[in-house]
N, C-alpha and C positions, 0 to 999 in steps of 0.2 A: 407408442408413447411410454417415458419411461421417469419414476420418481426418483428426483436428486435432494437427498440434505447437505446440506454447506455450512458448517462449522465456520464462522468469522469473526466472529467479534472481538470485541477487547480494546483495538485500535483504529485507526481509519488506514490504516496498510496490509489489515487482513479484511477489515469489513470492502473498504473499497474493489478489490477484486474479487470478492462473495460473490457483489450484487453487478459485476461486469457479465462473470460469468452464469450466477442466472436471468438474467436479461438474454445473454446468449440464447442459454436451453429454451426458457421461454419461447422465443423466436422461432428456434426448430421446432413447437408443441410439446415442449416437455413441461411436469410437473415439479414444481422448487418451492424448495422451504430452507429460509435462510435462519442458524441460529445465531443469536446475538446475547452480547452482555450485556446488563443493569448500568453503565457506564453512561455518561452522559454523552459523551463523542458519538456514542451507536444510537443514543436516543434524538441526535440534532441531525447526525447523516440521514436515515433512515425516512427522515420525514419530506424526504424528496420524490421517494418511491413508492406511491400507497399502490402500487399496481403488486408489488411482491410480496410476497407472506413470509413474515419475521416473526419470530418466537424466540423469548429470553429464558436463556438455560445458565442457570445457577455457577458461581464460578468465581476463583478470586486466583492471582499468582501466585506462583512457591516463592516462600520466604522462609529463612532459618529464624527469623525473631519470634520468640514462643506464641505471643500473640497471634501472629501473621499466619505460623504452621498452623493452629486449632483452627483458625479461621479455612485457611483452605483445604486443612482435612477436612469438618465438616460442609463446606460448599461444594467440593469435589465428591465429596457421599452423594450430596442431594443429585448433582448434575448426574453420580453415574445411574441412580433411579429413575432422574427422570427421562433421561437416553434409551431406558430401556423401555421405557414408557411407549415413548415416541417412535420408537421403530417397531414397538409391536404394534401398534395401532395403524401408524400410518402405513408401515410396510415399503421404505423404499427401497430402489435397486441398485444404488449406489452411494456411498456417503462420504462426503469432499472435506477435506480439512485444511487450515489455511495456516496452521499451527497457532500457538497461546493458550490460554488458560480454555479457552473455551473448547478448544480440541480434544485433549487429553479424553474426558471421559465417553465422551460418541466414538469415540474412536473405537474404546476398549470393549463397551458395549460390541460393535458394530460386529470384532472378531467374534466375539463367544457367539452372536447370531450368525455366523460366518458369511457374512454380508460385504460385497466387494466395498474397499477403502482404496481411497485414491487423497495420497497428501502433498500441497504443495507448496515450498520453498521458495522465497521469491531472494532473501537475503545471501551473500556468497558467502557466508560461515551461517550454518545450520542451525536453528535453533535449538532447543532444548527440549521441546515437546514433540518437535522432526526426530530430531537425533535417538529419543526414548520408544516411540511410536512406529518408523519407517521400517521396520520388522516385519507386522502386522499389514502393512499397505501391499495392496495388487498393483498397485501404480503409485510411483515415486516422482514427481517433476520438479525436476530441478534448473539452476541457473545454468547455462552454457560452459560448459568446463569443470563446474562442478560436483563431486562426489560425495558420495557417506559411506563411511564402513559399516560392514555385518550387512550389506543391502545389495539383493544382486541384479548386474547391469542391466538384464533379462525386463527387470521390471521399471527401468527409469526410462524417464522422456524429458529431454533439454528441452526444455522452454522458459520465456518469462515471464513475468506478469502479467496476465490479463486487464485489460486498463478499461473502463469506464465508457460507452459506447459516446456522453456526450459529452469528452474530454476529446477534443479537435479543435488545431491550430486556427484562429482567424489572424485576418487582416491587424496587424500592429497598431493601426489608426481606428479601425472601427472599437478594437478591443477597447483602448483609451479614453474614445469617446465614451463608452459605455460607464467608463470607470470616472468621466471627468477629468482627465487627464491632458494635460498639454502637448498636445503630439508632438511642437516643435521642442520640447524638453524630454531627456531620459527619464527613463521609468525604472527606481529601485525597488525589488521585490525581496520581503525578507520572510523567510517561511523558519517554522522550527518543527512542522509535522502537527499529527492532530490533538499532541498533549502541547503545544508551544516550546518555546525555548526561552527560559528567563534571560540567559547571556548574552543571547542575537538581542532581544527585546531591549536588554539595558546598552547594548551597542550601539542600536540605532538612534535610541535618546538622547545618549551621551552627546553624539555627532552628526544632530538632526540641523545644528542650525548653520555648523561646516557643510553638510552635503547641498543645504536648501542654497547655500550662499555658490556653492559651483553652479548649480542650477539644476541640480537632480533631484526629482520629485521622488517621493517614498509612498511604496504602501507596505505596511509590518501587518501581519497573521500572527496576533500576539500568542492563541491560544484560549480556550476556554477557561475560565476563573484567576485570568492573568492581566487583569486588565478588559473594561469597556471600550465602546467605539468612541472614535475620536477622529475628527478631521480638523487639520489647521492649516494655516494660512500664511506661509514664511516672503521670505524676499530673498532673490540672488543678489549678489552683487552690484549685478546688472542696474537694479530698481525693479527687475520682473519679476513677479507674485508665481511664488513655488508650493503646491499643495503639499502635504503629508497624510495619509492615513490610518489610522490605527484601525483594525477589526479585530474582536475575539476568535471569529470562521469567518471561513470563506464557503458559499453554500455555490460560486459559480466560479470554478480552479480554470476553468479555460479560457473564461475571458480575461482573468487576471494573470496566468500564464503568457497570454499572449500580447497581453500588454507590456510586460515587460523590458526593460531593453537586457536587463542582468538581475539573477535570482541568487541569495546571499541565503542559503537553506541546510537543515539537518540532509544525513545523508542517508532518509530509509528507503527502503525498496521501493516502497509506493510514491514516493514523493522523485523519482529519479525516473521512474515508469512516464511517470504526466510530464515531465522536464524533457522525455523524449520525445513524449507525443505531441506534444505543443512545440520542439525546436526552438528549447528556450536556455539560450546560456548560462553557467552557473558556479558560483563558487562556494563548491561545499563546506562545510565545518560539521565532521564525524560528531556526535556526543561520544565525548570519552568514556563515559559508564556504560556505552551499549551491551549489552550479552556479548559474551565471545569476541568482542570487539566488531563486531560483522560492520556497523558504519564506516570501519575506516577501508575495510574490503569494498565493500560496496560503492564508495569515493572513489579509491582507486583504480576499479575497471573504468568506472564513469570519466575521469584523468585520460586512463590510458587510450582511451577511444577515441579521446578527445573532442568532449562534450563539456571541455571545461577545466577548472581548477577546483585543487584541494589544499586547505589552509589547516592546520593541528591549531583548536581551540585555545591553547597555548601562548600561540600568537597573534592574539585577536589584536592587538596594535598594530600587527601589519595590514592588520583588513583594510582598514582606510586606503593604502596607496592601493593593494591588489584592484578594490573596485572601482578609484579613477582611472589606473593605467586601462584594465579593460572597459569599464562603460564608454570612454570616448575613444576607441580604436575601434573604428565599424570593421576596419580589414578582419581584424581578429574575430570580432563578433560573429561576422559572414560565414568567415571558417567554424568555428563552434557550429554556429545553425547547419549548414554545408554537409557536418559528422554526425549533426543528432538525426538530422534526415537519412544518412543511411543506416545508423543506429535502431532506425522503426519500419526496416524494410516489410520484417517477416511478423507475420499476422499470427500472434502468440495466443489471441481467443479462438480462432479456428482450429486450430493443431490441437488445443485441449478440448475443443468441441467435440469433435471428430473423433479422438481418443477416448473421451470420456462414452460418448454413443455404442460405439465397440464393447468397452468395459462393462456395459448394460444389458446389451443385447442377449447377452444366452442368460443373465439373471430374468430378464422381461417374460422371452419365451418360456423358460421354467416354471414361472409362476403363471402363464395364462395355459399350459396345460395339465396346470397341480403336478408337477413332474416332483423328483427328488429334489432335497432344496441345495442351495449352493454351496458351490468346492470352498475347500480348509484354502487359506492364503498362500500353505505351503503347498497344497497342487494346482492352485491357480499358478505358481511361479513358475511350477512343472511344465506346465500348457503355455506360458509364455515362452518360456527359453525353448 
């Protein structure tokens, strides 16, 4: 048996693959402690899973605004003490990072303890705490195709996201049912990820009572502190009574995934991960402020794969025709589901399971026979290549 800490928090596109992949270890008997941020998204996720052990490690993002830097200089102090805290005490034998604010400081602890680090990348343009840190990492995992400079091949492993064990496709009808929904009516689904999207949200308002009037029911995932729940009650055309939903979260993504007929969503890694695994059509809208631009990357394999459409938030006036042309083309729709299903062939939590187990193994045995303590990163890289 061997102990893993997982760096996740911040978001619900690091924390969600944190608690994929220790649920995984778990499974095999391994020991996991997930760390998380003061954030309210890790405080409302989290409370799904009293079976895991979460710990909140101090932490705020870089920002050049004076204010912003003092603040995360001193958070990022506290977090590098307390990382050092936590791995002398606990002592694990591997420590995973999923990048963000909450990464950064375990990480750098982790080297001076020369403690194997494994970081992973889910986005196709790198983040900032990947790109600063993936130096220091025995294992690099990255998207399919993609690279970092200064980082050698020796140590990367292509994989993607590790997704949620109870994140799985149902039945379109039972889904519906679940959610109240009219099975003999489309299902629009509008996500903006786990901070919401003010733009989709004021989209869907604007053009709530044009959509009810085609006959297309709505449910919006407005986002935390962006709006309460709400459900209303419109009319098609027809005379036929059209629901609409409003939620702040969504605490069950699979049955509302699968409910579905067309998802109108930001473009981050986690939210395109579940969109795969549930084979749920979609058309993205990158946020244009993302870092690096990596959403509009991340759109475009998701395009090129064809799992879908990508709209520039630009022309959010064309959205209206993009999601009647496709919500009532089932051929098209077929097709989309058709690509996401071979899009979720390969089993992206085993390959890091498996990897990660290896990465442990001569730490494990070291430490049950009080042996020397573990290689520098730069002769681990040695022992890899």
């Amino acid at each position: 048996m061997s102990r893993f800490l997982i760096a996740c928090g911040g978001t619900g596109g690091h924390l969600s693959p944190g608690i994929a992949l220790a649920e995984g270890l778990d499974a095999r008997g391994h020991e996991t402690m997930l760390l998380i941020s003061h954030k309210k998204v890790d405080a409302r996720l989290i409370g799904k899973y009293p079976h895991l052990h979460f710990e909140r490690i101090p932490g705020a993002p870089f920002t050049l605004h004076p204010a912003g830097l003092l603040r995360f200089i001193w958070l990022q102090t506290a977090a590098f003490l307390y990382s050092a805290r936590i791995i002398r005490s606990w002592r694990p034998d591997v420590i995973v990072g999923f990048g963000g604010f909450t990464t950064a400081g375990i990480i750098v602890v982790a080297a001076l303890f020369r403690r194997p680090v494994a970081l992973h990348e889910a986005n196709r343009v790198p983040g900032r705490a990947i790109r600063l840190l993936g130096g220091l990492a025995r294992r690099l995992y990255l998207p399919p195709g993609v690279r970092l400079k200064g980082v050698r091949m020796a140590g990367v492993r292509h994989a993607g996201l590790p997704v949620r064990r109870e994140i799985v496709s149902l039945p379109r009808e039972v889904a519906q049912a679940r959610l109240g929904f009219d099975p003999s009516q489309k299902v629009l689904v509008i996500l903006g990820g786990s901070q919401g999207a003010s733009s989709l949200n004021r989209w869907v308002r604007e053009r709530l009572e044009r959509l009810a009037g085609e006959g297309i029911q709505v449910c919006c995932v407005t986002g935390l502190g962006k709006g309460g729940d709400e459900v209303r009650e419109l009319r098609a055309n027809s005379g036929q009574p059209v629901k609409a939903v409003f939620m702040s979260f969504c605490d069950d993504v699979a049955t509302l995934l699968s409910a579905a007929d067309l998802v109108v969503s930001r473009a981050g890694a986690g939210t395109i991960a579940e969109l795969i695994r549930c084979a749920t059509p979609a058309i993205l809208v990158p946020f244009p402020r993302a870092a690096g631009n990596h959403q509009w990357a991340n759109a475009r394999f998701f395009e090129r794969q064809g799992g879908g459409l990508v709209i520039d938030q630009q022309y959010l006036a064309d959205l209206d025709r993009e999601v009647r042309d496709v919500i009532f083309n089932d051929w098209l729709l077929r097709k989309f589901r058709a690509n996401l299903q071979r899009m979720d062939r390969a089993n992206m939590l085993d390959l890091i399971l498996d990897d990660l187990e290896g990465l442990a193994s001569p730490a494990s045995a070291r430490s049950a026979e009080g042996a020397s303590p573990p290689p520098s990163p730069a002769e681990s890289q040695k022992r890899a290549a």
